[in-house]
C-alpha positions in Angstrom: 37.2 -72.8 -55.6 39.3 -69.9 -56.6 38.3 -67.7 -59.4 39.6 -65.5 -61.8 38.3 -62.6 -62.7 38.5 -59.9 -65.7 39.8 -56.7 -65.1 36.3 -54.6 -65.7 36.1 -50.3 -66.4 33.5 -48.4 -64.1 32.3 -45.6 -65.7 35.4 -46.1 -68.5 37.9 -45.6 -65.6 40.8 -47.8 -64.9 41.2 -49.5 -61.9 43.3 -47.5 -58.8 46.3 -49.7 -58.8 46.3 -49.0 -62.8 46.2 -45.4 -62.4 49.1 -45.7 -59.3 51.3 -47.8 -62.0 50.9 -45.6 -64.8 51.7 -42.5 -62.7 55.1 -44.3 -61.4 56.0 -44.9 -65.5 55.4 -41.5 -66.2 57.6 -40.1 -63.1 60.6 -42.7 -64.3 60.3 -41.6 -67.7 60.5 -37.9 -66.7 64.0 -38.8 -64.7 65.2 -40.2 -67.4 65.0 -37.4 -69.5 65.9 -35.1 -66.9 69.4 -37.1 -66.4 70.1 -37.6 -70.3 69.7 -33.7 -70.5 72.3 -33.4 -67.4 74.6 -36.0 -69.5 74.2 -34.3 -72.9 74.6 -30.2 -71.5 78.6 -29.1 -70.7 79.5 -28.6 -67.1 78.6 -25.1 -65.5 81.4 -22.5 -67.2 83.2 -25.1 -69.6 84.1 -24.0 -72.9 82.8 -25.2 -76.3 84.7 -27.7 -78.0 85.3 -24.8 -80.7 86.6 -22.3 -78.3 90.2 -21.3 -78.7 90.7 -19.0 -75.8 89.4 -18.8 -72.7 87.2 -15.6 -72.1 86.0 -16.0 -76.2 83.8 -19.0 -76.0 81.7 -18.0 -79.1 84.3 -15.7 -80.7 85.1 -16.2 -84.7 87.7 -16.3 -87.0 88.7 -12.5 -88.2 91.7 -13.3 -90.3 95.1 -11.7 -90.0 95.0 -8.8 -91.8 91.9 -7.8 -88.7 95.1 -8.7 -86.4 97.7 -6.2 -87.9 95.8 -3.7 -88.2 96.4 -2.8 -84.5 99.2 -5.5 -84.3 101.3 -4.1 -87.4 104.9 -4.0 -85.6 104.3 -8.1 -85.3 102.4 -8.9 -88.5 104.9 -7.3 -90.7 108.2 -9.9 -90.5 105.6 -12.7 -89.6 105.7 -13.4 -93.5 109.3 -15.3 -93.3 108.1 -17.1 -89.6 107.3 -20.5 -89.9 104.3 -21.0 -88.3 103.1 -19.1 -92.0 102.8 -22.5 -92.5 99.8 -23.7 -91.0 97.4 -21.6 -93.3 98.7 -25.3 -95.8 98.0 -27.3 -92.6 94.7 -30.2 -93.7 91.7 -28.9 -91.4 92.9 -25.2 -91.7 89.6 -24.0 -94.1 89.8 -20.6 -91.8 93.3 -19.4 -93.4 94.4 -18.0 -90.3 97.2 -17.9 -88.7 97.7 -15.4 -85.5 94.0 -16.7 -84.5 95.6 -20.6 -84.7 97.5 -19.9 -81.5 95.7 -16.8 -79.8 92.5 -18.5 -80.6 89.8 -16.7 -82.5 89.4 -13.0 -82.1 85.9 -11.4 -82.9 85.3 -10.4 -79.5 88.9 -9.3 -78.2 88.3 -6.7 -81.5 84.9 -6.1 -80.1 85.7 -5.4 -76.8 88.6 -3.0 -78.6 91.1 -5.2 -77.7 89.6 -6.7 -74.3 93.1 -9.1 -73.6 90.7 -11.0 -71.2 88.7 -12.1 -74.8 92.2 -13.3 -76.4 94.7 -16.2 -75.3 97.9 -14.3 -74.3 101.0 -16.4 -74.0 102.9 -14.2 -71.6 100.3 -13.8 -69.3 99.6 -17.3 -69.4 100.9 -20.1 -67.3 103.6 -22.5 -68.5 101.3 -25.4 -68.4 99.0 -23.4 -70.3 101.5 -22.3 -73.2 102.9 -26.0 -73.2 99.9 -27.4 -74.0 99.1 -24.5 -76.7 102.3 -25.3 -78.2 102.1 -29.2 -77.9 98.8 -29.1 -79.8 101.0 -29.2 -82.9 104.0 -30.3 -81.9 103.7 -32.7 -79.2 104.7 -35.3 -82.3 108.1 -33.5 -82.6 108.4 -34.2 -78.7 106.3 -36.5 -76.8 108.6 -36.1 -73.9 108.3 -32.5 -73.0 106.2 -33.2 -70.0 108.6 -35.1 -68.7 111.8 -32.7 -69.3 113.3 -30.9 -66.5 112.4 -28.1 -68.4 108.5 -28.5 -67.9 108.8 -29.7 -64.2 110.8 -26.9 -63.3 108.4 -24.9 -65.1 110.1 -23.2 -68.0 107.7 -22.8 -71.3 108.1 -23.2 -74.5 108.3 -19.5 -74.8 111.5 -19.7 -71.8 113.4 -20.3 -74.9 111.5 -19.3 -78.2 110.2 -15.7 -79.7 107.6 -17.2 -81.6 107.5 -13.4 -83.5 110.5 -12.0 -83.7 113.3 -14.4 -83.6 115.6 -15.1 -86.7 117.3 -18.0 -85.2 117.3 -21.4 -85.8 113.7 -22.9 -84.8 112.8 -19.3 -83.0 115.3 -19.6 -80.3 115.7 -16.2 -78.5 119.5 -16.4 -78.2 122.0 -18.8 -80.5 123.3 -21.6 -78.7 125.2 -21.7 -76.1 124.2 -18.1 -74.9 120.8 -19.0 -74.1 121.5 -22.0 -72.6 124.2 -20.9 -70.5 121.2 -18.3 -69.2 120.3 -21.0 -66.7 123.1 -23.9 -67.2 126.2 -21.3 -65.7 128.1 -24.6 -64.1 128.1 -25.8 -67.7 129.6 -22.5 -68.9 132.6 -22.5 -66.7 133.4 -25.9 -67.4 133.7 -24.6 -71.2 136.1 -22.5 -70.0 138.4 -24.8 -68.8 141.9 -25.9 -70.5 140.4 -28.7 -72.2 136.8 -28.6 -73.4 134.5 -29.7 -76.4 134.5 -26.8 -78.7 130.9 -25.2 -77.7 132.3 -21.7 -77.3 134.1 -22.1 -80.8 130.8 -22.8 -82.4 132.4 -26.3 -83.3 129.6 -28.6 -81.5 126.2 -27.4 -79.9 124.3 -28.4 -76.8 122.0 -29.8 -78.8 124.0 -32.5 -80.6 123.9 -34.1 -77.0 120.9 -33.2 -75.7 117.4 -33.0 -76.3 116.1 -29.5 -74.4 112.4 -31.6 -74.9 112.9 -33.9 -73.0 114.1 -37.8 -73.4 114.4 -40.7 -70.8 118.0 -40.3 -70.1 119.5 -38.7 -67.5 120.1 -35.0 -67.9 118.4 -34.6 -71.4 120.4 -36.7 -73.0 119.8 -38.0 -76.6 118.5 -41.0 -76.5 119.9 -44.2 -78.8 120.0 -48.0 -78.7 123.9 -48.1 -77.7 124.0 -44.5 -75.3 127.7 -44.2 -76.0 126.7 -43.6 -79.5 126.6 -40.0 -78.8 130.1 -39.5 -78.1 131.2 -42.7 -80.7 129.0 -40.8 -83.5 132.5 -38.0 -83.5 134.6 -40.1 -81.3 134.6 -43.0 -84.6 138.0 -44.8 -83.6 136.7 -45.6 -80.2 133.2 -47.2 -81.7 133.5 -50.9 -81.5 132.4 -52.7 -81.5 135.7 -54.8 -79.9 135.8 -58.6 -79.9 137.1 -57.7 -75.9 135.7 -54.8 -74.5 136.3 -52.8 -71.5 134.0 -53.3 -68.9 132.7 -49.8 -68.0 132.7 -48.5 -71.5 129.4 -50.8 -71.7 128.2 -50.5 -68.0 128.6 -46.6 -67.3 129.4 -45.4 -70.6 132.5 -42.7 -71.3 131.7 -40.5 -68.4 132.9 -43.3 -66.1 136.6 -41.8 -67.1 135.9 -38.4 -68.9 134.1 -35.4 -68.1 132.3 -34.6 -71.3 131.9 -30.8 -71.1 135.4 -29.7 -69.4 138.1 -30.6 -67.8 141.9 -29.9 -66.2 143.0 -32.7 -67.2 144.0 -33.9 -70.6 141.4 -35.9 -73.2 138.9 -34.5 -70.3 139.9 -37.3 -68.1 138.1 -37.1 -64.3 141.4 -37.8 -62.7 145.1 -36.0 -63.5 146.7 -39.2 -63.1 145.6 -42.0 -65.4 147.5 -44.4 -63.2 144.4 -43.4 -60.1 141.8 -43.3 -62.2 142.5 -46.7 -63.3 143.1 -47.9 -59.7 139.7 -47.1 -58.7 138.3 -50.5 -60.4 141.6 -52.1 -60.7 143.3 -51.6 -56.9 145.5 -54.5 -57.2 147.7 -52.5 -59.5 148.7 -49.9 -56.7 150.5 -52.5 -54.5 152.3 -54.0 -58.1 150.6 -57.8 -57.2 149.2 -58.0 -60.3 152.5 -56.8 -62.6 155.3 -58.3 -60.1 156.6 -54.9 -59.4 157.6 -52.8 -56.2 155.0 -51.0 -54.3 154.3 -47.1 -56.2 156.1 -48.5 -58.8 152.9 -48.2 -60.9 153.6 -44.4 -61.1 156.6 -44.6 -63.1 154.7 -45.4 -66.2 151.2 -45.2 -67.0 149.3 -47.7 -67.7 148.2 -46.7 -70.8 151.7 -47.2 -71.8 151.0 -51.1 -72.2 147.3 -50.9 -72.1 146.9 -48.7 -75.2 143.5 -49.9 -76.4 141.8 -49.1 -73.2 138.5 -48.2 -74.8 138.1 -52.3 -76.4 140.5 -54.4 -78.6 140.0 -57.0 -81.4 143.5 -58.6 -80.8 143.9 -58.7 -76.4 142.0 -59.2 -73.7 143.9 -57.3 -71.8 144.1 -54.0 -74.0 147.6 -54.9 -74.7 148.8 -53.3 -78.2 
């Protein structure tokens, strides 16, 4: 019969296989240490989660008036700029406010001005600055990244002079001037016989667009009914009708009306009302529909009956 045994000390030694199993605990218990110390520790060359500029991992705050005193040219007309603002910003106990963007600047004045040691806008990339600027005000515009602006690359900065400008929110140039930098096709169209009244100073590129980005096509501001940005000036073609027009609500007014220029009165596509109505309603060329001779649709156009083309409360067919 089988039996069992105690587990007896020779000499106050533990058995071999205790000693081998003890030795394996300790070597697991080392590797896990080891790995929680690879876990804990930043990746090889990362920066702090305090570090405001690459190159100044362990700089510190120095405080403006450090800043002007080689920067004075900058410093001095920085008092009416409003990122003075953000010394009021919760979380701000530093009081800075050139360190808030070019990160802190101990050792770019140690290294007597050492611009590797200092984050440097222009000699940054657009990505960079974006998300340097977006750190405040990705609120304002959560759609940057997805601008044409940001894909093709054009910074904050593209349009802004954070320092110096004394335009409206910083922009380098009033509006249109600096839009029409880039946007020339637009420009020309501004120039044609009849045009919005963006070269008069009447209505800015902005009370269509949003230069941050939105999900409509070409910038445009977004809203629940689109047309609402022409219908906000445009009142007496609002709506809403008890019969609207068909392509008012499915391609919205550029469907008849180019909205920054045109040849053509009320900045219709077409010169002739009469064929840009025929390009949805053919019938009407050959007369079938209104009984008459063929071409005879040219005589008159068809506003001349259908007067409420943009929607009517009183005819289906537009009639007045």
């Amino acid at each position: 019969m089988h039996t069992c045994r105690p587990v007896t000390r020779m000499n106050g030694a533990a058995p071999e296989w205790f000693s081998g199993l003890r030795a394996m605990a300790m070597i697991l218990v080392g590797a896990g240490a080891i790995s929680a110390t690879a876990l804990a520790a930043p990746p090889p060359g990362a920066k702090s989660p305090d570090a405001p500029a690459k190159g100044a991992a362990h700089a510190e705050y120095v405080g403006t008036d450090t800043c002007a005193t080689c920067h004075a040219e900058v410093s001095k007309g920085f008092a009416s700029n409003p990122h003075t603002k953000m010394v009021l910003m919760p979380g701000n106990a530093t009081g800075v406010t050139c360190e808030n963007c070019h990160g802190a600047g101990s050792e770019h004045v140690a290294g007597g001005g050492d611009v590797t040691k200092i984050f440097n806008p222009a000699k940054a990339s657009a990505k960079e600055v974006d998300e340097k600027c977006l750190g405040c005000h990705a609120g304002a515009h959560p759609d940057f990244e997805r601008s044409p602006h940001a894909k093709a690359s054009v910074s904050c900065i593209g349009c802004h002079d954070i320092h110096g400008s004394k335009e409206e929110a910083l922009l380098k140039a009033p509006q249109p001037k600096l839009c029409f930098q880039c946007h020339a096709d637009q420009q020309s169209q501004f120039n044609m016989p009849f045009h919005h009244p963006v070269n008069e100073g009447l209505v800015k590129c902005t009370d269509c667009h949003d230069p941050h980005g939105t999900f409509g096509n070409s910038n445009l501001k977004s809203t629940a009914d689109q047309s609402a940005i022409c219908t906000k000036c445009h009142t007496d073609v609002r709506g809403p009708f008890a019969y609207e027009h068909a392509p008012v609500k499915a391609e919205g007014c550029t469907a008849c009306h180019s909205p920054h220029g045109s040849q053509n009165a009320r900045l219709l596509n077409m010169p002739s009302i009469n064929t840009l109505c025929n390009q949805c309603h053919s019938r009407v060329a050959n007369g079938t529909v209104h009984g008459q001779g063929a071409g005879s649709d040219e005589l008159e156009p068809c506003t001349t009956c259908h007067t409420y083309i943009h929607g009517s409360n009183i005819n289906e067919a537009f009639l007045r």
